[in-house]
ROPA-143455 format. One record per residue (C-alpha): z, y, x. Coordinates in steps of 0.05 Angstrom, whole numbers, plus 5000, padded with zeros to 4 digits. Example, Ala and Ser with C-alpha at 12.3 -4.5 7.8 and 13.67 -1.06 7.14 Angstrom:
<rs>
R    pz    py    px
R  5156  4910  5246
R  5143  4979  5273
</rs>
This chain:
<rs>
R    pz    py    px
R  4648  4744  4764
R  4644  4816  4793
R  4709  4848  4820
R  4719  4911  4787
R  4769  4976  4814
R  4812  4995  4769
R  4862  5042  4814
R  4834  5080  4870
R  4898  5086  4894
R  4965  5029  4900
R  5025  5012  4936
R  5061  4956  4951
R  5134  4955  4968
R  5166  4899  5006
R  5245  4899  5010
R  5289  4861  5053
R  5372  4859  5068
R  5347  4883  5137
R  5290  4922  5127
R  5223  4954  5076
R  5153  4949  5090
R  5115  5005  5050
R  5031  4997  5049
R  4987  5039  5021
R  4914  5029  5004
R  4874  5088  4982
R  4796  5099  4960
R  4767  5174  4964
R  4708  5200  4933
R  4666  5167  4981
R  4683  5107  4973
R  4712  5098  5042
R  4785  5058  5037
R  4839  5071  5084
R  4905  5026  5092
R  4972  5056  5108
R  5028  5018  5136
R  5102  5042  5132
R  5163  5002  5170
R  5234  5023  5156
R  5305  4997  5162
R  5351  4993  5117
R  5412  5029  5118
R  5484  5003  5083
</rs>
């Protein structure tokens, strides 16, 4: 079974009471992929 792309571009949020993790994984027209990391707090 072949994999096949079908979004060249996603993100996946991750929420905790103390905190959010954001990542980011993104294809350009090249092909190359590039992952993005984002850490945050969260604020009450």
């Amino acid at each position: 079974m072949e994999l096949v792309t079908l979004y060249k571009r996603v993100v996946g949020l991750d929420v905790h009471q103390a905190k959010i993790t954001a990542c980011a994984i993104l294809e350009d027209e090249s092909g190359e992929v590039t992952v993005e990391l984002a850490l945050g707090a969260h604020q009450n």
